[in-house]
C-alpha positions in Angstrom: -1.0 -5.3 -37.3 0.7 -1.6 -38.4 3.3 -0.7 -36.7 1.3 2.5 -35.5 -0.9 0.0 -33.9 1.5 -2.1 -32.2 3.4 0.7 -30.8 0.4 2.3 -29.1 -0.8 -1.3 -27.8 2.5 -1.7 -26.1 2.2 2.4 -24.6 -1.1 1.2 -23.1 -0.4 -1.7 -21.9 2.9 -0.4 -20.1 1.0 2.6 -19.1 -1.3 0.0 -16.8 1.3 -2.0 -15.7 3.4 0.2 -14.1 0.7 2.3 -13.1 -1.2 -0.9 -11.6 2.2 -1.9 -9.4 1.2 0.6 -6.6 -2.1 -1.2 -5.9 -0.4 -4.6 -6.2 2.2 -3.7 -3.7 -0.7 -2.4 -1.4 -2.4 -6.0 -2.0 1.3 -7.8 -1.2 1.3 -6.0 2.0 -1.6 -7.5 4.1 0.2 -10.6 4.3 3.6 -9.6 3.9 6.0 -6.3 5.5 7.4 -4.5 2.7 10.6 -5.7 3.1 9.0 -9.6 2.1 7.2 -7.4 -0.5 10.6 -5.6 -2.0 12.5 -9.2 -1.7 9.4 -11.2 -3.7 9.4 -9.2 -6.3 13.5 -8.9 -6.8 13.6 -12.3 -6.8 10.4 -13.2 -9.3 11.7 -10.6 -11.5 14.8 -11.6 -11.7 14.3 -15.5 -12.6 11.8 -14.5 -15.5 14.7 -11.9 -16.7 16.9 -14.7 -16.4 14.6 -17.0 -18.8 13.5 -14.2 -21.2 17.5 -12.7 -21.9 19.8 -15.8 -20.4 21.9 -15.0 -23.6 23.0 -11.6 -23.1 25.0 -12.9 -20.1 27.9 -13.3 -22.7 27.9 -9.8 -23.3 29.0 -9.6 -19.0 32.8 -7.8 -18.8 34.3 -7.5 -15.3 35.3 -4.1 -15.6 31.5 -3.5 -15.7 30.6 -4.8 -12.9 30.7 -2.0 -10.2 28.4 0.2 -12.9 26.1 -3.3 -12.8 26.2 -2.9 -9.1 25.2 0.6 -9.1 22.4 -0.1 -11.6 21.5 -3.5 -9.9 20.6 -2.0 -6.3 19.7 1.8 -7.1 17.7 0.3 -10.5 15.9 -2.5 -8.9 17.1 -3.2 -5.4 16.5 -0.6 -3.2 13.3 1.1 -4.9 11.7 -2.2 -4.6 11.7 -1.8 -0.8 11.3 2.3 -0.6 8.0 2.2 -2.4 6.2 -0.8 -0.5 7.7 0.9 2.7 5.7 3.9 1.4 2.2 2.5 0.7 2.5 0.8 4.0 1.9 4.7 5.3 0.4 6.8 2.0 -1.8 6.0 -0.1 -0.9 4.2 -3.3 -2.0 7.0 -5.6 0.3 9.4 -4.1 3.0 7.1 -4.7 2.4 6.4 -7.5 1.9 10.1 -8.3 5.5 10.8 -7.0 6.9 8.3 -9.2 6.5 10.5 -11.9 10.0 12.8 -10.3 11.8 10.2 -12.5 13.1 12.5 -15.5 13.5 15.5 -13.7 16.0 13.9 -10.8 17.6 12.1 -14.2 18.7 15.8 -15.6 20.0 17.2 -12.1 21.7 13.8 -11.7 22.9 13.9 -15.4 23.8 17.5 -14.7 25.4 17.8 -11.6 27.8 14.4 -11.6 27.8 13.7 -15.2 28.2 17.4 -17.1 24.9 17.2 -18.8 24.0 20.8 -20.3 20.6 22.3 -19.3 18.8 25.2 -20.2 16.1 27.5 -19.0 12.9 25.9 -19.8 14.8 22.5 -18.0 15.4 24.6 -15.1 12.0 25.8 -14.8 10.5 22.4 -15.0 13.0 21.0 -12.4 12.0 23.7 -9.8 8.0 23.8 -11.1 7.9 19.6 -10.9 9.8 19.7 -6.9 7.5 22.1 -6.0 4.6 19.8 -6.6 6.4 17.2 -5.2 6.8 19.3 -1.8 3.4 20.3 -2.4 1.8 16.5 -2.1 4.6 15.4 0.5 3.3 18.9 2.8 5.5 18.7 6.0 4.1 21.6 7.4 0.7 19.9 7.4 2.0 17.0 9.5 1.1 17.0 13.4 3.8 17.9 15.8 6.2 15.2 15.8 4.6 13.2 13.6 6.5 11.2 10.9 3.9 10.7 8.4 5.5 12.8 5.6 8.3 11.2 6.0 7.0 7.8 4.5 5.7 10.2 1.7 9.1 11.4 0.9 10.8 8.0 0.4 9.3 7.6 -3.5 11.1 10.6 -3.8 14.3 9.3 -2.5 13.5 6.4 -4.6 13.2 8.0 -8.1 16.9 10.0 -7.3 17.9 6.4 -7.1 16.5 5.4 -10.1 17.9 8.1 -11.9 21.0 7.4 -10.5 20.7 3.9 -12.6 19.7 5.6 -15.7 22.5 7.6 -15.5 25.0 5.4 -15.2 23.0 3.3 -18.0 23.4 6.2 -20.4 27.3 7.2 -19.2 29.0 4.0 -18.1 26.8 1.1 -20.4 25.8 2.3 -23.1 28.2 -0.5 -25.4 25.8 -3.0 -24.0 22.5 -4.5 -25.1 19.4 -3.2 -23.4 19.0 -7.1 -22.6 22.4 -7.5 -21.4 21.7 -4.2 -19.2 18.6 -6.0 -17.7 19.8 -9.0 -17.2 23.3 -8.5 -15.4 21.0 -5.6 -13.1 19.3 -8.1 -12.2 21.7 -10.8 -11.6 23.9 -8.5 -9.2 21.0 -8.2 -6.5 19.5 -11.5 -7.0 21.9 -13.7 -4.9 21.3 -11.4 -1.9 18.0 -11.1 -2.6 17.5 -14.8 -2.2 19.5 -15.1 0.6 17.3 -12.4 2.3 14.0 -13.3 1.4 14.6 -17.4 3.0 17.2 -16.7 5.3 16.5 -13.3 7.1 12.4 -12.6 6.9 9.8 -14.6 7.9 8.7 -15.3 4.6 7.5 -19.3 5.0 5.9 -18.7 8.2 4.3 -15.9 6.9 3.4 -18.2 3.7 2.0 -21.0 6.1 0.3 -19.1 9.1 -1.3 -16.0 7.4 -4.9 -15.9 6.1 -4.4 -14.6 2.3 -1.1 -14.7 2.2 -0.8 -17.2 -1.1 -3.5 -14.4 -2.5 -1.0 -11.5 -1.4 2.0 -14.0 -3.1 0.0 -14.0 -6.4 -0.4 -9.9 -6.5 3.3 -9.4 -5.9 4.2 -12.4 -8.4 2.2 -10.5 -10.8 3.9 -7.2 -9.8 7.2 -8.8 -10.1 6.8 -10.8 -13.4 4.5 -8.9 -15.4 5.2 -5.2 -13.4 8.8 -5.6 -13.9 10.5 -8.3 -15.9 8.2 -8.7 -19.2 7.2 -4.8 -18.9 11.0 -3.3 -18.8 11.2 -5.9 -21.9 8.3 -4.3 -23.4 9.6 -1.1 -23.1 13.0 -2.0 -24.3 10.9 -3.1 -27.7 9.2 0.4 -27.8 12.4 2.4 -27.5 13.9 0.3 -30.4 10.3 0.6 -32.5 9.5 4.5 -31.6 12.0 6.9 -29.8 13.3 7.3 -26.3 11.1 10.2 -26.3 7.9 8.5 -27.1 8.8 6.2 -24.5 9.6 7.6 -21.9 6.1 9.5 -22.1 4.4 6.7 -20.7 5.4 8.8 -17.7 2.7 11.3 -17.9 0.1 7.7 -18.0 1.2 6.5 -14.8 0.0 8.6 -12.3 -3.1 8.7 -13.8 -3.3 5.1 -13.8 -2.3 4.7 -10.2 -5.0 7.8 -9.3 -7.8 5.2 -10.4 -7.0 2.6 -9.0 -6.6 4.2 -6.1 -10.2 6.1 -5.7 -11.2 2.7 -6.8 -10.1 0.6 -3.6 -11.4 4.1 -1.5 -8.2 5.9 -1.6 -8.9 9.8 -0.9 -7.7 12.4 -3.7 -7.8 16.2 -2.3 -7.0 19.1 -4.3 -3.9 19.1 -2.9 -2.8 15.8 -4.6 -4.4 16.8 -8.2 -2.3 19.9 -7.9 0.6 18.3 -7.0 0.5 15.6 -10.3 -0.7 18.9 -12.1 2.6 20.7 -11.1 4.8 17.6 -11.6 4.0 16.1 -14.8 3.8 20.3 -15.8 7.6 19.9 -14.8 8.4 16.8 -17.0 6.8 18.6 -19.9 9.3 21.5 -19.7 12.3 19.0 -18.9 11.8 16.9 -21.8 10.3 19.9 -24.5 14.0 20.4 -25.5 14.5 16.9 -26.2 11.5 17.1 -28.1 12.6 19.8 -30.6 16.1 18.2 -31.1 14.0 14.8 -32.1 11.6 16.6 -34.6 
């Protein structure tokens, strides 16, 4: 198989994945609360990381470890509660929808704490791509006292955390492997994750007592094997065969992945919400078109 082959194979295929984890956390959640859900998934995840990359632990240096931290629980601890909290409320398109914020809260976050330039057009999609994210989160539509956007805003709260992680990836460990990086993410919120899922939820009885619940188990194994561990492995193999550019353009896929899945299982789209993706991933185009002519 050509290279050219292979690399769009792998696009695809992440493209579902990750645009398929909004529906699979929706399927986790008629058994489970999300904060089962968030735990499951940590701690799947994070034994399949430990199998796939066990020997990039020796790349681990204590002075490290409170950038690990960072990246452990804003990378892949507390996103992995803030979205299922979400789809518990909104629908699973619109999450997934809002997941596309990631690059643009990764330049103000690069900006503002870490003295990344910007310029103009990167300005314009950061304003253009929160607009559409205030757009599809519409407060002012909510009924008086009603919290319902709230639970729309949290995957935005989510992807500032996220690009947090990336951040520090980039600035703090960047002399380590993109295995070791995994890994030792991973391996800094496992232990509490463990400790959570069997010691403070009601995981087993839930397991035991609720119709499906081994059904909803499978979905969020799934989510956290395939939707997290072997995909952000996938994805480390694209960067190394493509660019970070072509890459990270599997973020324009994923909403549009989630969107299907979503009318699929009956989820509602109104023009609100296509306007809101329009506006969004219209925003990611301007923040990363800069990159884009420095790569050519």
């Amino acid at each position: 198989m050509s290279l050219g082959l292979r690399k769009w194979l792998i696009f695809s295929l992440l493209a579902c994945i990750w645009g398929s984890s909004f529906i699979l956390m929706k399927r986790g959640l008629l058994s489970f609360d999300f904060v089962e859900v968030g735990l499951i998934r940590v701690v799947t995840a994070s034994v399949v990381t430990l199998a796939f990359t066990f020997p990039a632990l020796k790349e681990f240096r204590r002075a490290d470890l409170p950038w690990l931290i960072i990246v452990g629980f804003f990378g892949n601890g507390l996103p992995y509660l803030l979205f299922p909290l979400s789809v518990a409320h909104v629908d699973s398109s619109v999450v997934g929808i809002l997941n596309a914020l990631v690059p643009l809260f990764t330049v103000i976050i690069g900006m503002v704490f870490f003295g990344a330039r910007t310029n103009r057009n990167q300005v314009i999609g950061i304003v253009t791509g929160l607009f559409g994210a205030l757009w599809l989160i519409a407060p002012w539509q909510a009924d008086l006292g009603s919290s319902e956007w709230v639970y729309t805003a949290l995957p935005v709260l989510a992807t500032v955390q996220y690009a947090i992680a990336i951040n520090v990836i980039g600035q703090k460990l960047s002399h380590l492997s993109t295995n070791a990086i995994t890994l030792l993410g991973f391996m800094t919120i496992f232990p509490p994750a463990l400790i959570g899922l069997f010691g403070f939820t009601d995981f087993t009885t839930d397991l035991s007592a609720t119709e499906g619940a081994w059904m909803s188990l499978f979905y969020l194994c799934i989510l956290g094997v395939v939707g997290t561990a072997i995909a952000v492995i996938l994805f480390n193999k694209l960067i190394k065969m493509t660019t970070p550019i072509f890459a990270s353009s599997i973020t324009y896929c994923i909403p549009v992945v989630a969107m299907l899945w979503g009318v699929y299982d009956g989820e509602q789209l109104a023009l609100r919400h296509l306007l809101g993706v329009a506006l969004i991933l219209w925003g990611v185009y301007l923040v990363n078109s800069n990159k884009r002519r420095k790569a050519a």
